[in-house]
N, C-alpha and C positions, 0 to 999 in steps of 0.2 A: 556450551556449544555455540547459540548465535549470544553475543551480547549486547550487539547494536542491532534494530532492527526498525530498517526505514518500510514502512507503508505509505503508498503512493495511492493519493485519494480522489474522487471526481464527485462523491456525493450520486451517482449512478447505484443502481441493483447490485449489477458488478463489481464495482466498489464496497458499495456495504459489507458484502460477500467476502472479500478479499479483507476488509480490514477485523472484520470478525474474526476470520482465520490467522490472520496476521496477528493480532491481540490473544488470540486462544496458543499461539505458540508462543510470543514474548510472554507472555505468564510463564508458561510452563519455563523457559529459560531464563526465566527473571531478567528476562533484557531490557535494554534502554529503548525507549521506544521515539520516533523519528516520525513525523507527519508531514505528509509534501501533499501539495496541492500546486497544479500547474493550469495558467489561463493560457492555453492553444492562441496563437497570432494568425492562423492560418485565416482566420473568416474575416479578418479587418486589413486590408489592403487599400494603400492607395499609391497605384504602380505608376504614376506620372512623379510619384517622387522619388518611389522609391523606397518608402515606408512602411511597417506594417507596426501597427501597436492595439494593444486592447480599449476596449471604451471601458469608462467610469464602472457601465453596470454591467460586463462581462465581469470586470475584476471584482467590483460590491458583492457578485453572484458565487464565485469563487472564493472570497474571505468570510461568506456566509457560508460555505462549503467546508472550510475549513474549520470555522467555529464550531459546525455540529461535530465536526468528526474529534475534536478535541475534546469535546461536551461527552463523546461516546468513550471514550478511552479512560477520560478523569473517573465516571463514572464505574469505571472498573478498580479505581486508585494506582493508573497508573499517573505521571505527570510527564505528560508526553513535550518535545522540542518541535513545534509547527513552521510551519514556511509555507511562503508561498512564493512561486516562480513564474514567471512569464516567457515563453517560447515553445521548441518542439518539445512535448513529453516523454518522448525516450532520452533526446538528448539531456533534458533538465533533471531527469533522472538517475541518470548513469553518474551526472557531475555530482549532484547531491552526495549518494552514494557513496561515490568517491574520496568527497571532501570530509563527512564523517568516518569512514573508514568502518560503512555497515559490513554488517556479517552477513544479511540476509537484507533480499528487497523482496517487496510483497506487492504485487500489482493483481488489479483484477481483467475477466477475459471477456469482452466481448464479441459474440457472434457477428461478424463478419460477411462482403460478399464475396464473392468466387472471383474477382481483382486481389481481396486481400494477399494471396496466397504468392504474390506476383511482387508486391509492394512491403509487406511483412508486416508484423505485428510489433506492439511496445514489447512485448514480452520476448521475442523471439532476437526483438535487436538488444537489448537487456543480455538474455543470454551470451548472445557472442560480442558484446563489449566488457563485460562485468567479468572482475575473478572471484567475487563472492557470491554467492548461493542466490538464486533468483525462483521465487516461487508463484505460480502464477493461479494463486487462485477460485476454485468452483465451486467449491463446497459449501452446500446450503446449510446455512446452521441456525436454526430458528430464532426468535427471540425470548425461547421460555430457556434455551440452551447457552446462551446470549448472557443473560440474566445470572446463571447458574455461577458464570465464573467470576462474578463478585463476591462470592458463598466461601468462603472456606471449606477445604471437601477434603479428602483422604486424597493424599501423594499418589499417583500412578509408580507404580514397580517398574524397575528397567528388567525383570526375567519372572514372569509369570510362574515359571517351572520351578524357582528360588524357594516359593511360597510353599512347596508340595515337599521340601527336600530331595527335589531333582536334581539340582545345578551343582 
């Protein structure tokens, strides 16, 4: 089903969240897995020139962001393809995306104010620029659950019913 699957990571709750999920499904489709970390230029301006670029320890902070989320994934034995990007994060998203030719993007969601809804979300502009599968998200999944899927376990059934001699 997916066989490329980019998770897009900030090192946030939300993110953990997301890439949890995002790992618990590339297992399951034995996908190729895709790490993007993107440092936002939005907070570093200097409009008399014209310029906007990140400082040394925005990006140090983000490559250190990046490290752990590779460190969480290797940890499952997957060996994941990391990046890291400088700009807007929808847009450095959707190119990534793109440029590997994922099956599936995996972002996490955060709560939002009542402007959001006005401005839009990563996920929402994901959606309506992306032709592949865009999943956004929420599902808490512990770290004893976390743990579990380094474990060799029994195959999940695609028909439950299969099992019973229904199907």
């Amino acid at each position: 089903m997916y066989k490329k699957v980019l998770l897009a990571y900030d090192g946030s709750i939300e993110g953990r969240r997301a890439l949890r999920e995002g790992a618990k499904l590339a297992q399951l489709c034995r996908a190729e897995v895709f790490l993007l970390a993107v440092v936002e230029l939005s907070s570093i301006a200097i409009p008399d020139a014209g310029l906007i670029f990140p400082t040394d320890e925005q990006t140090a902070t983000y490559e250190a962001i990046l490290a752990e989320g590779v460190e969480r994934l290797e940890a499952l034995g997957f060996s994941p393809t990391s990046r890291l990007e400088t700009g807007n994060p929808g847009q450095k998203i959707a190119e990534v995306a793109e440029e590997i030719g994922a099956h599936l993007v995996v972002v996490g969601h955060r709560p939002q104010g009542p402007l959001a809804r006005w401005f839009g979300s990563v996920g929402s502009y994901l959606v309506k620029r992306l032709r592949c599968s865009v999943l956004v998200g929420q599902t808490e999944i512990s770290d004893d659950e976390f743990e579990l899927l380094k474990q060799p376990g029994e195959t999940p059934t695609a028909d439950p019913a299969s099992q019973h001699g229904l199907a």
